[in-house]
N, C-alpha and C positions, 0 to 999 in steps of 0.2 A: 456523743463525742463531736466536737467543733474542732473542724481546722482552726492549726492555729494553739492548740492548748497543750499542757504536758501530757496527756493521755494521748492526744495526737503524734504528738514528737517521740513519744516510746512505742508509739504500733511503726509507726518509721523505720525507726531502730533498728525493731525487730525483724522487719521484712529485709535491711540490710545485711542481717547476720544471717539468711539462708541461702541454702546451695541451691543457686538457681538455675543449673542442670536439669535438676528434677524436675522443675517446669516444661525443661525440653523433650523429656521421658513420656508426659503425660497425654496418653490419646485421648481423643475427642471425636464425638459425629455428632451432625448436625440433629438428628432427633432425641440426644443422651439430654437429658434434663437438667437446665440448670438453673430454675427460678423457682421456687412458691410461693405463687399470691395469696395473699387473706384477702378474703372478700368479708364485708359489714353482717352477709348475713339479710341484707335485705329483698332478695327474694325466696327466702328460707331460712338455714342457721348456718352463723359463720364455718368457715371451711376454707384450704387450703389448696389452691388447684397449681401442680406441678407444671410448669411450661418446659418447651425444649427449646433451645439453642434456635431451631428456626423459626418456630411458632411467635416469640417476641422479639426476635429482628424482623422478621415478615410483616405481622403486627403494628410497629412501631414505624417503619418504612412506610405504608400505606397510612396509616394516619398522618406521618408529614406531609403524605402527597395530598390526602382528603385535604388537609387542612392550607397547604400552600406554604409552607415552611420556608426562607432562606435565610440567608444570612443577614438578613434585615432585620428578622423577628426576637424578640425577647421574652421567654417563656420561666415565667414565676412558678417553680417547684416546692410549695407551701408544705407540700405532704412528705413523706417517708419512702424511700426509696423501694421498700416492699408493696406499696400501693400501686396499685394499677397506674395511673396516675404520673407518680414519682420515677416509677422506674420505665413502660413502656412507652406512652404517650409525653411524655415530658423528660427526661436525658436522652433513652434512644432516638424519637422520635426528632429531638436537637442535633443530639449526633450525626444522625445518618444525613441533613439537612441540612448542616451550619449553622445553627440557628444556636443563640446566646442561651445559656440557663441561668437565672438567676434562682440560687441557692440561699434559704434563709441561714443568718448567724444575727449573732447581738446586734449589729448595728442596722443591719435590715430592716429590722423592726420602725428605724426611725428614717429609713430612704423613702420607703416603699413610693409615697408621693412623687420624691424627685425623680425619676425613672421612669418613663412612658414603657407599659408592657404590652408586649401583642396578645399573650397569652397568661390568664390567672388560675387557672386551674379551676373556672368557673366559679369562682369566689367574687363578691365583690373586696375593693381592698381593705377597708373598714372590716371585715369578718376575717379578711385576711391578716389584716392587723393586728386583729383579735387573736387568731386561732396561733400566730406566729407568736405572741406574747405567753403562750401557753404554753407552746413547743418548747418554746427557748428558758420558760418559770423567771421570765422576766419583773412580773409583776409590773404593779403601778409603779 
């Protein structure tokens, strides 16, 4: 689903038309689970590890700091937001820091060059290119 699309503009909708009280009803604690990553499976077989609430803001926190995050930087999020990747070291990690995400869509594909990024997701952009024209079934 792409921002921006009728599939888009209908999950909108949708979140428009609920009682959003119940939001306010719902508890939470900081160890209650609310991620699971798929790992590739490359240092055994893929599998699904449950995070908590503090485990990948912690996490993602300390990787902006390893890494020097601010609001200067520009971090290309090529992957899916279930990937380790996507969702802890590349949004949280921007989040908690300032730091720009730049999120693929169709026309992505053809900026990627004009955009100085501090952060690729350890891709070169050319594979990034690549893998984003895949993402997206842009084709030639």
């Amino acid at each position: 689903m792409l921002i921006g699309t009728p599939e888009w503009h209908a999950l909108i909708e949708t979140g428009r038309g609920l009682d959003r009280s119940a939001l306010q009803r719902i508890q939470l604690d900081t160890d209650d689970p609310i991620n699971i990553q798929y790992t590739s499976g490359t240092t055994g077989f893929p599998k699904g590890a449950t995070l908590s609430h503090h485990n990948i803001l912690n996490n993602a926190f300390f990787v902006g700091e390893l890494c020097h995050y601010t609001a200067a930087d520009r971090i290309c999020i090529p992957v899916p937001f279930y990937h380790c990747f996507g969702m802890v070291m590349g949004n949280l990690s921007a989040t908690s820091h300032g730091a720009c995400m730049i999120i693929p869509a169709p026309r992505y594909v053809h900026i990627v060059d004009e955009f100085p990024m501090t952060v690729t997701g350890k891709v070169r952009k050319v594979e990034m290119r690549e893998r984003s024209v895949e993402i997206l079934g842009l084709g030639d």
